[in-house]
C-alpha positions as CSV (number, residue, x, y, z in Angstrom):
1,X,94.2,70.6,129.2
2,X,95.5,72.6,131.9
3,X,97.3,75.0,130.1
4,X,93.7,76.7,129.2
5,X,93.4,77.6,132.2
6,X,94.3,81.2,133.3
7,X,92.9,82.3,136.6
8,X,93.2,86.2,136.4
9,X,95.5,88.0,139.0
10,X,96.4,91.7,139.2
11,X,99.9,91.6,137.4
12,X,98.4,89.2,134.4
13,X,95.3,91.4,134.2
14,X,97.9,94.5,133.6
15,X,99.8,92.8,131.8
16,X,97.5,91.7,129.5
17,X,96.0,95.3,129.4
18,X,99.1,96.9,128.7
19,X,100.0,94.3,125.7
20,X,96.2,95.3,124.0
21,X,97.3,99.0,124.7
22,X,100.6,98.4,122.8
23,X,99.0,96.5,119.4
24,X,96.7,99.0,119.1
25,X,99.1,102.3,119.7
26,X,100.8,100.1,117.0
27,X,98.0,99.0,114.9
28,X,96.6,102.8,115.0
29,X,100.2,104.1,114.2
30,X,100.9,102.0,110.8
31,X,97.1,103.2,109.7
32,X,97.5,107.1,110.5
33,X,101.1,107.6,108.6
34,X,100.6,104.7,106.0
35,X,97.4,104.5,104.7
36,X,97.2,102.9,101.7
37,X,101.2,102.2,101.1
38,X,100.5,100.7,97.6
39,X,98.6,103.2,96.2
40,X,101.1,106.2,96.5
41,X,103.7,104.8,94.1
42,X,100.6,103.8,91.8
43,X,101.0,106.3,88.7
44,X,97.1,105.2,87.9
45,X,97.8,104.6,84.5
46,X,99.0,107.9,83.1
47,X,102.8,107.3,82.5
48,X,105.9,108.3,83.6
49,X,105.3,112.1,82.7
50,X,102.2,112.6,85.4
51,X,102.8,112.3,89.1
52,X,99.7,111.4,91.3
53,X,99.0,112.0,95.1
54,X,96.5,108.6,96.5
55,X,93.8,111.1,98.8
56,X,92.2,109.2,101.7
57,X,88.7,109.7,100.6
58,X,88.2,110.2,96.3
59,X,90.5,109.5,93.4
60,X,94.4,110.5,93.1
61,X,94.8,113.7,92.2
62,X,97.2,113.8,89.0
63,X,99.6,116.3,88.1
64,X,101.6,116.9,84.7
65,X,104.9,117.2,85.1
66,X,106.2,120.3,84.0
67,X,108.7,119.7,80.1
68,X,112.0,120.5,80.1
């Protein structure tokens, strides 16, 4: 099995280093400005008439919204 075999030099070290770098910019990107993605369109059982806001630690906060 020589394709297991990997013997570390300076440009696959960085490279390797710069590709961990890159997944977790990524990874720490999709978590900061998405959150919980299926949870804000989530009306948490209320109805059409209440709008609710998914909070990153608690409940939703729900809001009436206002009659016409």
């Amino acid at each position: 099995m020589k394709w297991l075999q990997w013997t570390p030099d300076r440009n696959g070290t960085v490279g390797v280093v710069l590709a961990l770098i890159v997944l977790v910019s990524v990874f720490a990107f999709l978590v900061t400005y998405f959150p919980d993605f299926q949870q804000r369109s989530a009306s948490a059982g209320f109805g059409a008439d209440w709008e609710c806001t998914a909070q990153p630690k608690g409940d939703p906060i729900c809001v009436k919204k206002p009659g016409r």
